[in-house]
DOSETOR-924960 format. One record per residue (C-alpha): chain; residue in one letter; x, y, z. Coordinates in steps of 0.05 Angstrom, whole numbers, m for minus. Example, Ala and Ser with C-alpha at 12.3 -4.5 7.8 and 13.67 -1.06 7.14 Angstrom:
<recs>
 chain resn     px     py     pz
     A    a    246    m90    156
     A    s    273    m21    143
</recs>
This chain:
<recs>
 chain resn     px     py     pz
     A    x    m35   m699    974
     A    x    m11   m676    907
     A    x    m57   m623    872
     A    x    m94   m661    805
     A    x   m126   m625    746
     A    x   m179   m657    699
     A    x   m171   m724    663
     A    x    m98   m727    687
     A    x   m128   m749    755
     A    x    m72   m790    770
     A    x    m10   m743    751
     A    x     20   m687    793
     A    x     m3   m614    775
     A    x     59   m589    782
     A    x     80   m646    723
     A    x     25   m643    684
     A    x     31   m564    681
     A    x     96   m564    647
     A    x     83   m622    604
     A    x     19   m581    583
     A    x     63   m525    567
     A    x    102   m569    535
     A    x     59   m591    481
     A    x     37   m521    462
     A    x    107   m506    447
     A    x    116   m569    402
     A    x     51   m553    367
     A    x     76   m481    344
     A    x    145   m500    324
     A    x    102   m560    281
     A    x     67   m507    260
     A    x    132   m459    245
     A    x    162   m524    206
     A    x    103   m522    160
     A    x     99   m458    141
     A    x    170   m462    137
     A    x    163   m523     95
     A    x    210   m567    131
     A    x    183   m634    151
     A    x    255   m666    164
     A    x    263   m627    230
     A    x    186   m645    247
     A    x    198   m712    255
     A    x    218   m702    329
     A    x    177   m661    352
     A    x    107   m697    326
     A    x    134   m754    363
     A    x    144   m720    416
     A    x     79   m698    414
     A    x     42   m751    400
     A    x     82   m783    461
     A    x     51   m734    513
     A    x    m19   m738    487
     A    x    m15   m812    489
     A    x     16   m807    566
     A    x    m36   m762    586
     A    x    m98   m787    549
     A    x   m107   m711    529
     A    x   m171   m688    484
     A    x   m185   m705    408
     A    x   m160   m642    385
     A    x    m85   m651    416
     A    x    m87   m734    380
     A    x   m111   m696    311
     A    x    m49   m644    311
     A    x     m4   m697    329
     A    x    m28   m759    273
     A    x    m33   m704    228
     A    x     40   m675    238
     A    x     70   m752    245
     A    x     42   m763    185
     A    x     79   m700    150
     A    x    136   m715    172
     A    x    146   m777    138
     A    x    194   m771     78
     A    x    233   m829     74
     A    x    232   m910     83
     A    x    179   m919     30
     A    x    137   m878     72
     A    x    116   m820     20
     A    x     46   m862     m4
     A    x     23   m863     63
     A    x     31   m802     79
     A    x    m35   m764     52
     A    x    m75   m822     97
     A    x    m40   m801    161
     A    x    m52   m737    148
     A    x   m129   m739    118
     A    x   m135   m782    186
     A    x   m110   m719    238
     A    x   m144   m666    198
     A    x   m217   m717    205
     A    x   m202   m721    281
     A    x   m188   m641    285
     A    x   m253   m629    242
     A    x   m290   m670    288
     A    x   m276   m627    347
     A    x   m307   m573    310
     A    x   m242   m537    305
     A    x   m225   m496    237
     A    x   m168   m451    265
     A    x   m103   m463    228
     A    x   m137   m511    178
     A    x   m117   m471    112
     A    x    m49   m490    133
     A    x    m52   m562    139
     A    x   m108   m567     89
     A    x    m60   m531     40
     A    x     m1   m583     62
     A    x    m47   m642     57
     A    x    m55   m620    m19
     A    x     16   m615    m32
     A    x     26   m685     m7
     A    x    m33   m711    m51
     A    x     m4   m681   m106
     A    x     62   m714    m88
     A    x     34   m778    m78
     A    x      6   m776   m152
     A    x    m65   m751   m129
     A    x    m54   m683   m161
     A    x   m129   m672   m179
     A    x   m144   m696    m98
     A    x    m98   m643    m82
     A    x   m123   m583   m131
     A    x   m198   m598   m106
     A    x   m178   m591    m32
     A    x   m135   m535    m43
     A    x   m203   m503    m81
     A    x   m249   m523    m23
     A    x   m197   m492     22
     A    x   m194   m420    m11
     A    x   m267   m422    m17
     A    x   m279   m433     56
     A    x   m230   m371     75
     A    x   m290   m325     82
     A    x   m305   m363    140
     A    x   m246   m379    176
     A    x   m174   m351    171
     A    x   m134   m314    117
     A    x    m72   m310    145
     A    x    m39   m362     96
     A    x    m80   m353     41
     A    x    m18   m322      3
     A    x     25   m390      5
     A    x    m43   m424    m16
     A    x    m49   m381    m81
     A    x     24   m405    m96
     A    x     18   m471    m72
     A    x    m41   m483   m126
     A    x     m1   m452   m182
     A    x     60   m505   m160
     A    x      5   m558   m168
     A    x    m20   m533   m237
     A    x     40   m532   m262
     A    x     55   m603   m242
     A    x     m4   m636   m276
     A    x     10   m593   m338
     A    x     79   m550   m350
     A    x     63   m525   m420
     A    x     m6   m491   m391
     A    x     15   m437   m351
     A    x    m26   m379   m356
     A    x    m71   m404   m297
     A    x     m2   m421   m255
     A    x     18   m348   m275
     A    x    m54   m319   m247
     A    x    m50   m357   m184
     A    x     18   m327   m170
     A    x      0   m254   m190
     A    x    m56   m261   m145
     A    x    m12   m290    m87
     A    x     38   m234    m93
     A    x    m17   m183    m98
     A    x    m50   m208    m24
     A    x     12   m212      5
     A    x     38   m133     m5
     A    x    m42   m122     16
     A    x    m19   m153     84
     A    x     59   m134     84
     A    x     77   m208     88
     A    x    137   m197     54
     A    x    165   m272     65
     A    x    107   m292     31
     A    x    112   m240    m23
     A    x    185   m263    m36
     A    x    166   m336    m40
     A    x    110   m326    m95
     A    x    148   m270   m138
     A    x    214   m324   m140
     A    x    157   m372   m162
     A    x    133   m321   m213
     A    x    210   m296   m228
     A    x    224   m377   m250
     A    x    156   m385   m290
     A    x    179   m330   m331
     A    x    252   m346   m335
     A    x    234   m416   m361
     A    x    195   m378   m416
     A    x    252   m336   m437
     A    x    216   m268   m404
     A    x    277   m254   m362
     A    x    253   m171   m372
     A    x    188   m189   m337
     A    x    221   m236   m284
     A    x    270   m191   m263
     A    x    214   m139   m253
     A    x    170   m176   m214
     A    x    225   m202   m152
     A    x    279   m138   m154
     A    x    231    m95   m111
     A    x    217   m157    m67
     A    x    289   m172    m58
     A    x    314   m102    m53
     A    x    322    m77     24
     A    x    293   m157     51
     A    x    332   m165    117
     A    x    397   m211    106
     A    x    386   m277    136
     A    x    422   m348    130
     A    x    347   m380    163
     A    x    318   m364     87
     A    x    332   m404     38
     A    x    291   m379    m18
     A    x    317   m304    m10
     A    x    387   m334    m26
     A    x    354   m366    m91
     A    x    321   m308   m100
     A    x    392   m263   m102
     A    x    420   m318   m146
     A    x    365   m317   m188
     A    x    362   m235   m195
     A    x    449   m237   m203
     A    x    435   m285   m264
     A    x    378   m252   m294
     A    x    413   m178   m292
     A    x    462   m205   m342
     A    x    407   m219   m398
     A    x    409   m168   m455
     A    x    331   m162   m443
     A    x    339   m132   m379
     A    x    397    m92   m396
     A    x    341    m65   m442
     A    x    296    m58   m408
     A    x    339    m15   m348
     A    x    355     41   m411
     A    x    279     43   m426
     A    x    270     60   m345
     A    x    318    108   m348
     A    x    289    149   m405
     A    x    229    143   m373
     A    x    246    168   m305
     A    x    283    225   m346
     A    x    219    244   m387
     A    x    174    245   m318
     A    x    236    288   m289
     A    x    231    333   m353
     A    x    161    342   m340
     A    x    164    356   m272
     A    x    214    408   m285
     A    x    168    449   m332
     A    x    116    448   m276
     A    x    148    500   m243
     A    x    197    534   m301
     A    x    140    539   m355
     A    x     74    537   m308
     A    x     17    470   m306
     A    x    m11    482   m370
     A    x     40    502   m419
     A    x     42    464   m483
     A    x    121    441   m471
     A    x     89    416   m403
     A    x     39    378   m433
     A    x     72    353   m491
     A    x    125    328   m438
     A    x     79    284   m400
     A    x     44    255   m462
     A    x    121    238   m490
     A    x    118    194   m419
     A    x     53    173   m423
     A    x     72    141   m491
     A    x    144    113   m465
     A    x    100     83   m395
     A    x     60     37   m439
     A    x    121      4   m458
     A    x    150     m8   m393
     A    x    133    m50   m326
     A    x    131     m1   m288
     A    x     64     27   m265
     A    x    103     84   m221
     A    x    123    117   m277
     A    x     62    115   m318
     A    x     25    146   m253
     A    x     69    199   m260
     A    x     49    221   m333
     A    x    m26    208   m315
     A    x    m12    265   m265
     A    x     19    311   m305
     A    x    m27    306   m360
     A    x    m89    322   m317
     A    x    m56    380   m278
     A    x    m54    412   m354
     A    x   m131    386   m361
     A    x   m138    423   m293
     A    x   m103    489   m301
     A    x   m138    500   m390
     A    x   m208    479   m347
     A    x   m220    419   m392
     A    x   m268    393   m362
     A    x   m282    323   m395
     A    x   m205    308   m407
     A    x   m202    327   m337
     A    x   m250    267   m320
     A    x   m226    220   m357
     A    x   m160    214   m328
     A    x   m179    230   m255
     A    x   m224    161   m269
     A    x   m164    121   m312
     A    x   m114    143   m254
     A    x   m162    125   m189
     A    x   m179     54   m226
     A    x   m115     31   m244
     A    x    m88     51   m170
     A    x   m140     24   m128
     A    x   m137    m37   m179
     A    x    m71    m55   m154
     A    x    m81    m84    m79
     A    x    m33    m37    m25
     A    x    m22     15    m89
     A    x     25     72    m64
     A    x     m5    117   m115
     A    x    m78    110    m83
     A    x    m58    160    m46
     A    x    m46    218   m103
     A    x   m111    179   m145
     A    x   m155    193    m87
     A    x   m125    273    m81
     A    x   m134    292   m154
     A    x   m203    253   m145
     A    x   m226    313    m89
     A    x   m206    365   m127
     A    x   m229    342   m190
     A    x   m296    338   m155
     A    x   m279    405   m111
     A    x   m268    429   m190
     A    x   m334    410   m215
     A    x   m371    441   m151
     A    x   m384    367   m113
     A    x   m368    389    m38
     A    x   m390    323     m6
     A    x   m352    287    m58
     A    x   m282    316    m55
     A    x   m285    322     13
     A    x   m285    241     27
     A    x   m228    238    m31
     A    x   m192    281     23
     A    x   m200    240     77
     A    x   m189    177     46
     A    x   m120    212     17
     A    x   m104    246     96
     A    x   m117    172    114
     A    x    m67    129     70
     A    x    m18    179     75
     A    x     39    144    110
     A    x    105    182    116
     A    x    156    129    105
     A    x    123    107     35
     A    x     99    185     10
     A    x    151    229     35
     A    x    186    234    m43
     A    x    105    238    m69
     A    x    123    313    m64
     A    x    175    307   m122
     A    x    130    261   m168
     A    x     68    289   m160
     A    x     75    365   m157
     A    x     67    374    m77
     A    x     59    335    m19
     A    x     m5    292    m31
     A    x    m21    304     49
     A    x    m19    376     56
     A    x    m51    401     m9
     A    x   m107    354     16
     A    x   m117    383     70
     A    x   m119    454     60
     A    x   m164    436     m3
     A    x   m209    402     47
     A    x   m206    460     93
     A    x   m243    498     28
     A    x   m285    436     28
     A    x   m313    437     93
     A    x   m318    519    102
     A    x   m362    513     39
     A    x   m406    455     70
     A    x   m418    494    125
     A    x   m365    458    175
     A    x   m332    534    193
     A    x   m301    508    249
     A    x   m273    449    226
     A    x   m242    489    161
     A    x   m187    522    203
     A    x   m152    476    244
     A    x   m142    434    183
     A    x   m107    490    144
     A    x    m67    500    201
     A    x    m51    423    197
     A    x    m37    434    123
     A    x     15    487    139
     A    x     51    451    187
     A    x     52    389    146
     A    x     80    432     91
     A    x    136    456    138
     A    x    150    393    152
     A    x    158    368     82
     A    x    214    426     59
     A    x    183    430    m10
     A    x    171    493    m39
     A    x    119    483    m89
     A    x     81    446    m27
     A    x     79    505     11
     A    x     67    546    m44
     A    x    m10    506    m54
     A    x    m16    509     22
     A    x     m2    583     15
     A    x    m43    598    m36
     A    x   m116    564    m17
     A    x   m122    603     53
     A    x   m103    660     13
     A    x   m173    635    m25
     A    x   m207    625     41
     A    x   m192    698     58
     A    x   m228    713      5
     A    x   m299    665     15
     A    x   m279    705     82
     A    x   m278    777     72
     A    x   m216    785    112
     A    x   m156    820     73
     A    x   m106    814    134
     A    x   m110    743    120
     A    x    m99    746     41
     A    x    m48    801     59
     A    x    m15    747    102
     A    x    m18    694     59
     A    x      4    739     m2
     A    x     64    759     37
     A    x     91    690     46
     A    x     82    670    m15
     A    x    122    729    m40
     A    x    177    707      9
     A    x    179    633    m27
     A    x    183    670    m95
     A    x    236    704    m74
     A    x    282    641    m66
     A    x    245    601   m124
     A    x    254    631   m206
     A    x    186    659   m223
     A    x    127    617   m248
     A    x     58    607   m234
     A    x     72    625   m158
     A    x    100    687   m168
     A    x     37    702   m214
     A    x     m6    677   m154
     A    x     20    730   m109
     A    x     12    781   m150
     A    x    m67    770   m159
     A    x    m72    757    m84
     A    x    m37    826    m76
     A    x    m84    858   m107
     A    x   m152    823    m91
     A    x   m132    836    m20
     A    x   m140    907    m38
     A    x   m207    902    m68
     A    x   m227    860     m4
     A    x   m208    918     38
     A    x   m249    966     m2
     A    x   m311    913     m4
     A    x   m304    904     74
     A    x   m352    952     85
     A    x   m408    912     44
     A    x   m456    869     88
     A    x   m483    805     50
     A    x   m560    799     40
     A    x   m594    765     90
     A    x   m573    721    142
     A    x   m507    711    109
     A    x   m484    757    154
     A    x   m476    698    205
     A    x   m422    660    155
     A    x   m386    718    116
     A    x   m325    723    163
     A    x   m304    687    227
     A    x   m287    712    302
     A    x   m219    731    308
     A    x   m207    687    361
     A    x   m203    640    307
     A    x   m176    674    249
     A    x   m110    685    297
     A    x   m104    609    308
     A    x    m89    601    233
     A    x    m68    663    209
     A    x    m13    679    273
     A    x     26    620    259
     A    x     37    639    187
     A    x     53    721    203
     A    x    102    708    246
     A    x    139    665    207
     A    x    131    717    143
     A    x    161    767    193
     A    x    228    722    213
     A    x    231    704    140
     A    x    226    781    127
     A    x    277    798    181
     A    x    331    749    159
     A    x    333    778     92
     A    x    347    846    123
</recs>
């Protein structure tokens, strides 16, 4: 006799295995149609559906997914008033079952119908109830719910738009927080239109270029094919035209001031003066990027004239307004000039979770160019400033690996002025250590990058190291008070596992030259 399974006493297992199969692909292609937002091609497969839970007399939940989908589907024959019932009817059965996974979705499509229907207040409620009951169910399309509401705003009033407007920033902002870039494009062409409509084509083309730029080409997406229509159009405007010159000068100001870092030295007044020029030209443009940039040049000339308050102040504007913005690429430098501003001001603990919070955004693919912005690689000179960090707080032996780390990831990088910082702090560390091979070692390096860089504050740097190393030698002899005896220097065994690497690599540098 046949095998049987459950309720379906009567059908074959065999059957009833691949009709069971069956209906979980229908339900996530229903599913793929709505998010999609296609109800046309739906119509099929919710009758199809709804065909196989009838057959089988299958559970609650499988009659709620399929009244509720029939019910979507309808868009024709007169059929558009009666479609929020059908639907408000599937979602009651699904509730009932005690089921809440994937109900933002059809919760979210319910509302558009309502409004659609003429029940646009219906609609904005649920849509409410529905992003206040995220905490405890699903997020995964709370973006398109964001957008959805601002689409419904805007239909029950077109001249008020400022709360359409917030709904969208906000959508946009959750979807680069979860890389959904789909999502993301959907919203910021939503945005991009708002803004059109109100004659801000500067601000529209802003908000869906960086969207558009490098989305995968695809005939399946609709909207990105609006979106490049849209962004074609809006390049033409005279505002945006504009507003591309202002960039431009910008970027060349940032440039400028990055230049002086290393031709005039941190904290000369043409460096300064440089970054405030861009600080001043960032206000006026979109682009927070840019205005990051000037925020870190002027507190590198805080840092380097030990202004202490100044120093503060924009160590706190530039961590705020980067961690403001949701997925921020700048976080990464904000929380690095965050531990050394603490390292600065003598908070150890402080700076040292800055670091790690800085090691731990880092992500290559998004920071590699940080090094040309931001006056090093934002990776490396954490981590050998942690390495100080730690060796002050007592964590010796977790100090040297990471400077080792820090020197690889400098290699790695090719950026002069990145090794140059990586250089320089063990240098520092051979000093906290007593150990003038080290400090000769370090000195010596640097001397090498000098060599193939015009002299600035690096060149200076070697030639203190040079010499402290020299008084080192001489204090050698000195034994600290105490029992500080047991932290003054470190066994060699691992002193050589940071400080080989780097002699050996001063001595091939050395030995190409000759």
């Amino acid at each position: 006799m046949p095998r049987t399974f459950g309720w379906a006493r009567s059908v074959p297992w065999c059957h009833y295995a691949r009709e069971w199969a069956k209906k979980t692909l229908l339900l996530i292609r229903l599913l793929l149609g709505l998010v999609r937002g296609d109800p046309e091609t739906a119509a099929a497969d919710s009758r199809a559906l709804a065909d196989i839970v009838s057959r089988y007399d299958l559970p609650a939940f499988w009659a709620g997914w399929a009244a509720f989908f029939q019910g979507w589907a309808k868009r024709s024959g007169g059929a558009e008033e009666t479609r929020p019932a059908d639907m408000r009817r599937g979602i009651a059965i699904y509730r009932e079952q005690g089921a809440l996974v994937w109900l933002s979705s059809v919760e979210a499509a319910l509302a558009i119908a309502e409004a659609s229907a003429g029940e646009i207040d219906a609609g904005l409620r649920r849509l409410d109830d529905a992003l206040a009951e995220l905490e405890r169910t699903e997020r995964w399309y709370e973006v398109e719910m964001h957008r959805i509401r601002a689409e419904i705003l805007l239909k029950r009033d077109p001249a008020n738009t400022a709360a359409a407007e917030q709904s969208l920033q906000a959508a946009i902002a959750i979807a680069q927080s979860q890389k959904a870039r789909s999502f993301e494009l959907r919203a910021a062409l939503s945005l991009a239109k708002l803004y059109r409509a109100a004659n801000r084509d500067a601000d529209a083309y802003a908000v869906l270029a960086p969207v558009v730029e490098g989305f995968p080409p695809t005939q399946q997406f609709p909207e990105l094919t609006e979106a490049q229509t849209l962004l074609s159009a809006l390049s033409e405007s005279d505002a945006v035209r504009s507003a591309a010159v202002s960039q431009r000068r910008l970027r060349l100001q940032t440039s400028l001031g990055n230049g002086l870092f290393h031709a005039k030295g941190y904290g000369a007044p043409e460096t300064s003066a440089a970054f405030a020029r861009a600080r001043e030209m960032a206000n006026r443009v979109k682009d927070a990027s840019e205005r990051f940039s000037a925020y870190y040049g002027l507190w590198v000339g805080h840092l380097t004239r030990c202004e202490p308050a100044p120093l503060r102040e924009m160590t706190e504007l530039f961590l705020h307004e980067a961690t403001a913005r949701p997925d921020c690429p700048e976080a990464v430098v904000a929380h690095k000039i965050s531990g050394y501003t603490r390292w600065y001001l003598g908070d150890f603990a402080g700076a040292h979770q800055h670091f790690q919070k800085t090691i731990e955004l880092y992500d290559q693919a998004r920071h590699a160019d940080f090094a040309n912005g931001f006056g090093n690689d934002p990776r490396a000179s954490a981590e050998v400033f942690d390495a100080i960090s730690l060796w002050v707080l007592g964590r010796i032996d977790e100090a040297l690996p990471l400077a080792h780390r820090a020197f690889a990831d400098a290699e790695s990088a090719a950026h002069p002025p990145t090794m140059g910082v990586v250089l320089t702090w063990p240098a520092f560390l051979g000093l906290f250590r007593r150990s003038p091979e080290a400090v000769a070692t370090y000195s010596q390096a640097l001397a090498d990058i000098v060599s193939i860089r015009p002299p600035s504050l690096l060149g200076r740097l070697r030639g203190i190291f040079s010499g402290l190393g020299k008084v080192v030698r001489r204090c050698q002899c000195v034994e600290p008070p105490g029992d500080a005896t047991r932290h003054h220097h470190l066994s060699g065994a691992a002193c050589s596992g940071v400080d080989e690497p780097c002699r050996s690599r001063a001595r091939d540098r050395r030995s190409e030259r000759r």
